[in-house]
N, C-alpha and C positions, 0 to 999 in steps of 0.2 A: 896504372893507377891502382894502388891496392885498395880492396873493398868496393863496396858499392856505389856507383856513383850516383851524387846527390847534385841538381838543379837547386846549385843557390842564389841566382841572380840571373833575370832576364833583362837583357841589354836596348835602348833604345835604337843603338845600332853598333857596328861590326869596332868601330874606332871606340867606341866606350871598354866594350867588352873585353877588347885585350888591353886596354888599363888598369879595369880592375884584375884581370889574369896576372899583372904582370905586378901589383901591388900585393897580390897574396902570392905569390913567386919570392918576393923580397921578403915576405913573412915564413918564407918556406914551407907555404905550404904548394902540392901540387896541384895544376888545376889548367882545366880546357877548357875551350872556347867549340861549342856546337853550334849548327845552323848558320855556319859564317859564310860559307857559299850555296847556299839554298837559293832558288830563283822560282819566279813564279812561272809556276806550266801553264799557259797559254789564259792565266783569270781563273784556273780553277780551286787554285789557296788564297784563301784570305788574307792581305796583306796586316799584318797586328802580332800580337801575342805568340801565334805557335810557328810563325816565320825568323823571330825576334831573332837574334846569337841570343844563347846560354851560358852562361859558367858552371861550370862543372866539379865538385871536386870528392874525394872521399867521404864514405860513411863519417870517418874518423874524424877529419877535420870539419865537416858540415856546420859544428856550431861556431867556432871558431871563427869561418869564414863568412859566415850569415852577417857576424857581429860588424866584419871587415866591410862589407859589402852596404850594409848599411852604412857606416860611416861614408861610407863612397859616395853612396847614392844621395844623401842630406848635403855632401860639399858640392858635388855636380849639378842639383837643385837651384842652392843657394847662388853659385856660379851663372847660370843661365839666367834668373832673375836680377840679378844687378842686385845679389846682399843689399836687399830692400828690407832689409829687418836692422839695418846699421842708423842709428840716429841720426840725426842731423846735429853736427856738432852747435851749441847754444852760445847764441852772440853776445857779445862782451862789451863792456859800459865803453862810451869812450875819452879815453883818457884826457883829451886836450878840448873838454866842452866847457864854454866861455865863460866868465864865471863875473859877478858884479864886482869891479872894484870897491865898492864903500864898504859893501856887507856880505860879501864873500859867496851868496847863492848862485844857483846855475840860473844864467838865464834863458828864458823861457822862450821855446818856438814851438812852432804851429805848422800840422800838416798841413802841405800845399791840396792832397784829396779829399781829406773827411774835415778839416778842422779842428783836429785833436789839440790840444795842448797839453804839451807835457818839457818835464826837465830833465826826463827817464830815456828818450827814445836812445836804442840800441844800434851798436854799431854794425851795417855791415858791408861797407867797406870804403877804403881810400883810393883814388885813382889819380893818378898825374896826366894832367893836361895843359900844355904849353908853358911847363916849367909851373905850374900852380895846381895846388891841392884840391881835388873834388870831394869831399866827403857824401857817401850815402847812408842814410838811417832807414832802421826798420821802424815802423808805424805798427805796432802791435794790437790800433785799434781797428785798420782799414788792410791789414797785413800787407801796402806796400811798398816798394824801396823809396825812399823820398832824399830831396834837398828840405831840409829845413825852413822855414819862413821866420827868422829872428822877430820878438818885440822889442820894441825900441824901449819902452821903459822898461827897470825892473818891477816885479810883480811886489818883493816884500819892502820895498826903502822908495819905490820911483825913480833913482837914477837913469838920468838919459843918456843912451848909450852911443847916441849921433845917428842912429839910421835904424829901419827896420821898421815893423807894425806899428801905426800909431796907436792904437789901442792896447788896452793891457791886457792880459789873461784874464783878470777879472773880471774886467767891462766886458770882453767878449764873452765868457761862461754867462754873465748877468744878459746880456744880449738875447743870447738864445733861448733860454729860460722865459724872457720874457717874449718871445716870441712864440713860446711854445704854449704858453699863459692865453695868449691875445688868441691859438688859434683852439684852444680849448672851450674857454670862454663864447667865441663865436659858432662855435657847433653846440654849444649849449642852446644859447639864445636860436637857433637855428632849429635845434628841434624842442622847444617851447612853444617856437610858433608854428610850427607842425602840430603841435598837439590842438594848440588855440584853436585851428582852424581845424580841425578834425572833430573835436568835440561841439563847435559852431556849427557842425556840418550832419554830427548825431543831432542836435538840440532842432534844428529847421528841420530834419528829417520826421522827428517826430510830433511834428504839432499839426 
């Protein structure tokens, strides 16, 4: 190896190291592999860093090979971790969502977990079972897989569609709303009369 030999890459182990040797080989440049049979005397070396294999190569090529090595080392990373920086591909409307004969709107269903209602939920995915179609939807507001819960009427016209929710989207959004009303309203009145009797309780205290 002409020039000085330069420690461009220490290896996690002995199978790495002649990868990258054998990747700046096809780049032409020269280059060794040290420490590839070093063995530990009896506990007295540290198992880590100055046990590692090295790559080795010329003065000459050192930056060259730095540059290689690095690429190496970010796709080996990547590789080991499960290219956990790759997106998750984003699901797609679905095409065949049922729609009101009179007035053309989707109709509306309802998650079977949180209650969601929506005309929007996302497709992700189809499965065959027993000769018939299972569709799963993503619920974007509880994020999980769901079958659908259909309403039986349409939300914008009323048309009944023969089966599904008897309620409509509306009456159930009005539902909960008022539900959420009645329990506000009673911790109201609940600490009102916490106060009632708190200040009944300074007022006898002080007489």
């Amino acid at each position: 190896m002409a020039g000085q030999p330069i420690v461009i890459y220490s290896a996690a182990n002995t199978q790495q190291a002649y990868l990258l040797k054998g990747l700046l080989v096809e780049q032409g440049i020269t280059a060794s592999v040290v420490n590839d049979t070093i063995q530990l005397a009896g506990g007295e070396l540290p198992l880590g860093w100055t046990t590692a294999p090295r790559v080795i190569v010329a003065e000459s090529d050192a930056v060259q090979a730095r540059a290689l090595a690095e690429q190496f080392d970010r796709e080996a990373t990547r590789e080991f971790r499960g290219d956990d920086s790759t997106e998750a591909e984003p699901l797609m409307e679905w095409p065949e969502w049922p729609v009101c004969p009179r007035c053309g709107q989707r109709r509306s269903a309802r998650c079977p977990v949180c209650g969601a209602s929506r005309t929007d939920f996302r497709l992700a995915d189809v499965q065959e079972s027993d000769g018939q179609q299972q569709v799963l939807l993503k619920c974007e507001d509880c994020d999980d897989l769901i079958q659908p819960e259909w309403y039986r009427l349409c939300a914008a016209c009323g048309h009944d569609f023969g089966n599904g929710i008897e309620s409509s989207p509306t009456s159930a959004a009005t539902e909960s709303a008022l539900r959420s009303s009645t329990f506000v309203i009673a911790a109201l009145m609940v600490g009102a009369a916490a106060f009632a009797v708190y200040f009944a309780w300074l007022f006898a205290a002080g007489r």
